[in-house]
N, C-alpha and C positions, 0 to 999 in steps of 0.2 A: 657538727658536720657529719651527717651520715657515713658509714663505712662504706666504699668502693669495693665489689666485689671481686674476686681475683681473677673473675674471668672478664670481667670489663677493663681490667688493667693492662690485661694478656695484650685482648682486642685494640686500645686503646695505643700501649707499647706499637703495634705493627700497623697502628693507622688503619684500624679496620671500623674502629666505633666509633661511631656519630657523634659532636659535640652534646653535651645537654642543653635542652631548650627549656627554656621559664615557661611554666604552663601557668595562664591567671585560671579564676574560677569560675571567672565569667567565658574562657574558650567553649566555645562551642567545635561538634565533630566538622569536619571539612566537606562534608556531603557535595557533591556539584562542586566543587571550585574550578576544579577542570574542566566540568563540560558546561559549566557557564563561560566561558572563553567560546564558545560555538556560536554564541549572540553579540551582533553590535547592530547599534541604531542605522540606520539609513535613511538617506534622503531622497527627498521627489525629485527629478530632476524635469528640465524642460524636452518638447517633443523632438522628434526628427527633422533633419533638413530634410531638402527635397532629394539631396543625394541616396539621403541614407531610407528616403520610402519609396526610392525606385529599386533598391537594391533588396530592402526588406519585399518590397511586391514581387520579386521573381523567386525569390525564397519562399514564399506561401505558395506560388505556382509550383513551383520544384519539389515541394513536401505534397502538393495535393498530386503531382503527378504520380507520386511515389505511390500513394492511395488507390487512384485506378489501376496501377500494376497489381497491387494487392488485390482489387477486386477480380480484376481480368484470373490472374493466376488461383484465384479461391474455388474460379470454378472446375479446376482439374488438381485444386491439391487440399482445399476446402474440407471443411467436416461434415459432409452432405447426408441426410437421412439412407438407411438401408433400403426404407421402402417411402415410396414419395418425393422421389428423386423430382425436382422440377425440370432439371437440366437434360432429360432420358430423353431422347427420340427429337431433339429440335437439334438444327442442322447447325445452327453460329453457336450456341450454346454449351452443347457439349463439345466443341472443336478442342475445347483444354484439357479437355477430360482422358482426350482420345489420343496425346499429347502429351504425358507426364512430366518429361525432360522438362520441355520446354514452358508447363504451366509454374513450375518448380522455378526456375530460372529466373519468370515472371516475379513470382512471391516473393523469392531472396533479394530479386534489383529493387523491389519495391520497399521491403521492409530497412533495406540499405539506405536509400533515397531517404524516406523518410527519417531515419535515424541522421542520415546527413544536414536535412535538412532544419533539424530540432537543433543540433549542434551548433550552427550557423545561426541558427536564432538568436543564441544567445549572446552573440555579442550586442543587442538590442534589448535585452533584456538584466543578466548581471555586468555585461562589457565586457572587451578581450580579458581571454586567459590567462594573456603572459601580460597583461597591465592589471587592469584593473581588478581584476580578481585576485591575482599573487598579491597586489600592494594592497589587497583587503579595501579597496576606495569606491565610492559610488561613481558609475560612467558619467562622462555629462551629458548624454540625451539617452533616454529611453521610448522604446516605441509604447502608447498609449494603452488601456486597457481595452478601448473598440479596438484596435489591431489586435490584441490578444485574442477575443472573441472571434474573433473573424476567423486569426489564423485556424484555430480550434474546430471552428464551425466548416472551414474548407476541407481542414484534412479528413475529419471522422462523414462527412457526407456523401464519400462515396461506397464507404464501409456497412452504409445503413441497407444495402440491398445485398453485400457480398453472405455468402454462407458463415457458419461458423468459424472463425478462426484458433487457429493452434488448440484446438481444445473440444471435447465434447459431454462436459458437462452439462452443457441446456438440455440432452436428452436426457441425462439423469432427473433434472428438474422436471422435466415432463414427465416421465412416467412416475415418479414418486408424489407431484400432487393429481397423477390421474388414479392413482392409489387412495388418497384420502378425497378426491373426488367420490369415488365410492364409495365412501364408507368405510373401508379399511383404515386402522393403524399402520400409519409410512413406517412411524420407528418400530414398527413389530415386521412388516412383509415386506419383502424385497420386491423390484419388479419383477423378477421371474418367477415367484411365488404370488405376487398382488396381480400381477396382469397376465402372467403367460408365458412361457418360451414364445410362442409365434406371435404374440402382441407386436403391432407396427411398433410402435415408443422403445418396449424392450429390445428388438432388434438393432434398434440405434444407443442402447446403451452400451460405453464400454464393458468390453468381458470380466474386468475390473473388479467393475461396480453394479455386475447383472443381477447377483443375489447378497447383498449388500442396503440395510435399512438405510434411510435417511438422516445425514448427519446435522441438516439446516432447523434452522429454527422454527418454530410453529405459525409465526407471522408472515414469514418468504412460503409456507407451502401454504396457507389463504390465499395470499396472492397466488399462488399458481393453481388454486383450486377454481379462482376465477375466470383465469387463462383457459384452462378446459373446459371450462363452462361455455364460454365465448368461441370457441374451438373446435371443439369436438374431436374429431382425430385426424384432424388436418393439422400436423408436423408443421410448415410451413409457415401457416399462419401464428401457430403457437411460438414460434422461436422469433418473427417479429414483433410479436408484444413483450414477449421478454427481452428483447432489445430495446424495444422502448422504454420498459420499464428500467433499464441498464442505462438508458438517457436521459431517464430522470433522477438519477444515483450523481449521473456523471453532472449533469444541473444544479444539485445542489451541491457538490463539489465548488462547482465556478462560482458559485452565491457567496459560500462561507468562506472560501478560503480567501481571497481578497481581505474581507474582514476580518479575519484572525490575524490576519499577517500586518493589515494598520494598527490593530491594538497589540501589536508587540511591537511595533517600529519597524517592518521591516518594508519591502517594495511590492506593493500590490503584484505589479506585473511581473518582478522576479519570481514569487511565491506563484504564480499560475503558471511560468515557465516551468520551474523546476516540478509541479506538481501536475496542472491539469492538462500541459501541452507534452508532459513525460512519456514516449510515445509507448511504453511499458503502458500505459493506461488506455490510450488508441488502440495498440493491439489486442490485449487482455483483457480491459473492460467492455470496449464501445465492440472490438471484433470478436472477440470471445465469449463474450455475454454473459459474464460470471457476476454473481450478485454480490461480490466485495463495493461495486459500484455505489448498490444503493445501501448496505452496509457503513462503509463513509462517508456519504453525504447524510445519511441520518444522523452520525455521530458529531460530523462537524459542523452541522446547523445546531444540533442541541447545542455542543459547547459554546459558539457564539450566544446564543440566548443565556445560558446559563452565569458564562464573563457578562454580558450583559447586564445581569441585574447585580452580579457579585462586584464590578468593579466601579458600577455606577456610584453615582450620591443617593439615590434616592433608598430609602429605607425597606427593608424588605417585609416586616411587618405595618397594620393600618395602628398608628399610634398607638406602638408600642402593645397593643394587644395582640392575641392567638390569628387572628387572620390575617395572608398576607396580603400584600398591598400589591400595585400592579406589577412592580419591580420583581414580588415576590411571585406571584403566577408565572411570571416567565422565566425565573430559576425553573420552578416545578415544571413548565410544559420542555425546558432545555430536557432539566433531567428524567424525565420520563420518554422523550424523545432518543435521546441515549441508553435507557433501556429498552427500548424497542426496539433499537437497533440491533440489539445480542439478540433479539429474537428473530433476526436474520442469520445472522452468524456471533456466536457467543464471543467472538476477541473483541469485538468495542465496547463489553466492561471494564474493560481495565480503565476507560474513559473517567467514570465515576470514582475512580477513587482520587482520581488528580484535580476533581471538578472538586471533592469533599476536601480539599488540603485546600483550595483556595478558596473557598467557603469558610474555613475553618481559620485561616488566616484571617479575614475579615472580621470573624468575630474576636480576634486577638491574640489565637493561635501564634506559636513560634517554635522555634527549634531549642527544647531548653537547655542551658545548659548544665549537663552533669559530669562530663567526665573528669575532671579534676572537681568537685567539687564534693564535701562529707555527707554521708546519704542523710545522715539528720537534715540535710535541705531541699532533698531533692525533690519531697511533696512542694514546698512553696511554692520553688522552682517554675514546678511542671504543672499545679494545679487548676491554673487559666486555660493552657493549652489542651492539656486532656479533657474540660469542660466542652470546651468549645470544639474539639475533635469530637466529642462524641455525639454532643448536637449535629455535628454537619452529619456524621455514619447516620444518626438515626433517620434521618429527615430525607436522605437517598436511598436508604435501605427500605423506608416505608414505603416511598416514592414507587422506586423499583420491583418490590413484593408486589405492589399496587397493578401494575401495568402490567408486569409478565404472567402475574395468577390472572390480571385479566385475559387478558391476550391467551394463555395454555386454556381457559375456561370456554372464552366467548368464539375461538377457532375449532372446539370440542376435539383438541389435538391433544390436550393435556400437557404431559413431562416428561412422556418418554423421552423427550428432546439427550435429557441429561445421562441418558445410559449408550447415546450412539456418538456421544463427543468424538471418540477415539476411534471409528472405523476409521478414520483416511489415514491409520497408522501401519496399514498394507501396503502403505506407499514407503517405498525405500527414497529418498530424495535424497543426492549428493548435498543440496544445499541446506539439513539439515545438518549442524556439528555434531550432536549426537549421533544422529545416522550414519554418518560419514563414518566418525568413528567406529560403530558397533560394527559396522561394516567391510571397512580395513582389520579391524583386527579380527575376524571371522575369517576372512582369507588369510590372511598372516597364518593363523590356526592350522586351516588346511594345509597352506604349504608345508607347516611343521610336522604334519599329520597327526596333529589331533582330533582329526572330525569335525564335521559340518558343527560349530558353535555361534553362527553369526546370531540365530533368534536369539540367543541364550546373552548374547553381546549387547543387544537392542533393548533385551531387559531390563539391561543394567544401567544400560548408559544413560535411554530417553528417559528414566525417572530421575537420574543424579543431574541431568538436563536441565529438568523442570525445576529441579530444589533451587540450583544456581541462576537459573532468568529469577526465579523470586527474590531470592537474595537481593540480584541486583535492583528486582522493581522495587524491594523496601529500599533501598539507599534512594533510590532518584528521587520516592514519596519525599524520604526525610531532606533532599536536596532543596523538593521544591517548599517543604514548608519551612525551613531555613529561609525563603527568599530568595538563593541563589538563582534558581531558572523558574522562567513563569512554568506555571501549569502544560501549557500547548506547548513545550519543549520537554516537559517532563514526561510528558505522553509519549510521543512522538522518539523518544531513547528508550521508552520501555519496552514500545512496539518493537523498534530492532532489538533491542534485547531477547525478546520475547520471539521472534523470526528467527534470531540466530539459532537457539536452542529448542525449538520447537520441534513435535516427532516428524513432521512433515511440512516440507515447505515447495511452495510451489513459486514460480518466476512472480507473479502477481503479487503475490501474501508482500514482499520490498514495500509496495505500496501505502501498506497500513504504517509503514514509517518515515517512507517519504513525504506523504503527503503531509501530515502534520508538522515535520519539521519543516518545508519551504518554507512554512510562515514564521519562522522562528529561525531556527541558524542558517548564518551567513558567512561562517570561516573559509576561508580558503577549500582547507582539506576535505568539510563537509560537501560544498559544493562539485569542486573538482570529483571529490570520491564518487556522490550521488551521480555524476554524468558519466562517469566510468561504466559503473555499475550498471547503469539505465542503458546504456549504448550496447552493453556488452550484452547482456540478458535480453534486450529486444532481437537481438540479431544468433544468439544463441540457440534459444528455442525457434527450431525451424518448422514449420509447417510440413514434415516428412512424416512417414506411417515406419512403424520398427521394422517392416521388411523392405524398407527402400536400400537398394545397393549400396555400400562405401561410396563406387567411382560415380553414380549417378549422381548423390547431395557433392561430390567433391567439385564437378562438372555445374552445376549447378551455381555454386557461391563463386567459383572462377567467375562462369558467366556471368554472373551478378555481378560483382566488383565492376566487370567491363564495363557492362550496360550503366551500370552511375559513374562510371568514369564517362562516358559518349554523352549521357544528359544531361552533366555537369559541365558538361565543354559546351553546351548548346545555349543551355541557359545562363551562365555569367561569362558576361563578358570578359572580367579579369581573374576570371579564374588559372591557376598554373599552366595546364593545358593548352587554352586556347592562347595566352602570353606566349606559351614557349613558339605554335605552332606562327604565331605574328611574328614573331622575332627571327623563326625562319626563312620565313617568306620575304622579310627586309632584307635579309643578308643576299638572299641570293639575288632581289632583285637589284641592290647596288654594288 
């Protein structure tokens, strides 16, 4: 019997030291054990009564009302071009503009409503909060996938004409592929150096990002070098094709996600609720016109194709020979899809490596086991696995060299893609933990009087950031090819990993985590958290300019609150409200 050392005796004496645990040699590390508890199976259930689709029909009224408030209010608090204004000079048009308070008012009751109205969705989609969600149980009727669509297609349809919303990166995008419209290097010239101080486009660039290269990928500025082609310097025009283009990001969104979420077992309609009805994506994607849109939908169509052939039967080589089979083309068109997509914005490779662990699995891949076990075994051990890890690396790595040398090549944009990663790290973002931190303790500093040290804080922190998301994305990797969590949950925790500790995060970037995991966890905490978060951050980020007064946004969200409190009384009938104001009116009349 081994000797007991005198400090485990100590510990052991005051009840501090853990029993010993029999470790076999076959234990494997515990990777995922815990956040595979964020998945359980769910079931179909049957549709709505007629109660429950007269109720759910005023609720798609109530969120679409919410949407023309937003529109109405966009045109007095809106991200409207400097020059090219549509709204200058016509008489009902600019009435909001000419009206601050009151367009503002508009914006917050609207973005309220609608946040209301998601809310309220969802007992139609995962079931009450305090039932069916606390006791973790499928509801017994859910509203249909055509009512998903719908609701989707009501709310974002009035937003399709509204100005920019909370954001004005679409003129960034514009004048950076009117830059390589010309012939310039985006990732070399800024717009104030590619087009001008007096250029219309740069004018509407934030002051920001006026002499500041392009941080997008080489495939999003082709596309926009088509946009100005089509365009010319009509603003206008250009920012609704880039919405469209945003509505075809948000479409293949609606395509894939359903299917991801059947091939993990979860609820089609849950997984669009929590994902593509997330009104965080209404405002940001569909109003904002930011290219995470199509970003995602690239990423999550690849993966679908990619599960597709990896989990199918069918063989992904033609009898066993070098060429694949059909099963196999549609791995490859998945995962070159997925690299195209980094070449919108480089965060959905992280896609490919969760795509490569369950590839990898397939060919017999596992989690070996070594930590209790003599290293004299640990090649046997691990010798399948690491075969087969390395065939999946080679075969997406070749894949993706493939696509993106095409793509830097055939766009004549090249690579400089890779040297402007880090400009949006000018952004101080409270919801960056890094930032946060570099940030507090840089004031902390001052107040000590040690001197302005926050840069110096930011240095330290956002790389010691970065070490730690990767940490954690190798644990999820090794989670998922232990089996514990599929792939599309493994993603989808790295993404917030990777969000949390990111140099900059914007209200949007949530997305790249949410959306993956609707199709995948179901816990409680995730759900309830994700609508937290989603309710809080739409309603958050206000549509105000940095010199809008304190008492004006204060005046404003009052107003707001009221104004959905009066069209919430209008439109349900048994809402609190109008209950209480019935029960008044009985009393006094008897």
């Amino acid at each position: 019997m081994p000797e007991v050392s005198l400090l485990r005796r100590g510990l052991d004496y005051v009840g501090l030291a853990k029993p010993p645990v029999e470790r076999s040699v076959d234990d494997t590390g515990d990777y995922g054990s815990r956040v595979a508890r964020m998945h359980d199976d769910e079931t179909e259930v049957g549709p709505l009564n007629a109660f429950e689709n007269r109720r759910l029909r005023r609720i798609q009224l109530f969120g679409t009302t919410g949407a023309v408030l937003i529109l109405i209010g966009s045109l007095g608090t809106g991200m409207l071009p400097v020059l090219q204004n549509p709204i200058v000079g016509t008489r009902i048009l600019s009435l909001p503009s000419r009206m601050y308070s009151t367009a503002l008012t508009m914006s917050i009751g609207g973005m309220m409503i609608l946040v209301v109205a998601w809310l309220l969705l969802g007992r139609y989609a995962i079931g009450r909060f305090s039932v069916e969600v606390t006791e973790g149980r499928s509801p017994a009727r859910r509203m249909s996938r055509r009512q998903a669509d719908t609701t989707l297609l009501m709310w974002i349809t009035p937003l399709l004409v509204a100005p920019p919303l909370l954001s004005k990166d679409v003129y960034s995008y514009l004048a950076q592929s009117a830059i390589a419209y010309k012939g310039m290097d985006p990732y070399t010239y800024s717009p104030m150096r590619g087009l001008g101080v007096d250029h219309p486009l740069t004018l509407s660039v934030p002051n920001l990002w006026k002499d500041t290269p392009a941080p997008y990928g080489p495939l999003f500025l082709w596309i926009g070098e088509h946009v100005t082609a089509l365009t010319g310097d009509n603003i206008m025009a250009a920012v609704l094709l880039h919405r469209l283009i945003a509505l075809g990001g948000v479409a293949m969104i609606v395509w894939a996600l359903p299917r991801l979420a059947r091939r993990c077992g979860v609820s089609t309609v849950a997984a669009l609720w929590i994902g593509a009805l997330n009104p965080l994506l209404v405002l940001h994607l569909v109003g904002g016109i930011h290219n995470e849109s199509l970003m995602l939908g690239m990423m999550l169509v690849g993966m679908e194709w990619c599960f597709r052939a990896i989990e199918g039967s069918a063989a992904l080589r033609r009898d066993g020979g070098p060429l694949p089979s059909r099963a196999g083309w549609i791995l490859i068109a998945g995962a070159a899809l997925i690299a195209a997509s980094a070449m919108i914005k480089v965060a959905s490779m992280l896609a490919l490596g969760f795509i490569g662990i369950a590839l990898a699995r397939r060919w017999g891949a596992t989690l070996p086991a070594l930590r209790h076990a003599p290293m004299s075994r640990w090649w046997s051990r691990s010798k399948t696995s690491l075969v087969a890890l390395t065939k999946s690396a080679a075969l997406l790595l070749a894949v993706s060299a493939v696509v993106i040398g095409g793509i830097g090549t055939a766009t004549g944009l090249g690579f400089g893609w890779t040297g402007t990663l880090s400009t949006g790290g000018i952004v101080r973002s409270w919801m960056s933990m890094p930032t946060l931190l570099g940030v507090v303790s840089g004031r902390i500093g001052l107040w000590l009087g040690l001197g302005e040290q926050t840069q110096a804080m930011l240095d330290i922190a956002r790389p010691v950031g970065q070490v730690i998301a990767g940490a954690f994305v190798v644990r999820w990797l090794l989670a998922c090819l232990a089996g514990r969590v599929h792939a599309l949950g493994g993603l989808g925790i790295a993404m917030a990993t990777f969000v949390v500790f990111f140099p900059f995060v914007q209200a949007w970037y949530l997305l790249w985590a949410i959306i993956p995991l609707a199709a995948w966890a179901t816990t409680r905490w995730f759900r309830v958290g994700t609508v937290v978060i989603s309710a809080i951050m739409s309603v958050v980020v206000m549509p105000t300019s940095s010199d809008t007064p304190p008492l004006t946004v204060a005046q404003g969200l009052g107003t707001g609150i009221l104004m959905m409190a009066v069209t919430a009384t209008a439109f349900f009938i048994d809402s609190p409200i109008r209950v209480w104001i019935t029960r008044r009116r009985r009393a006094r009349a008897s």
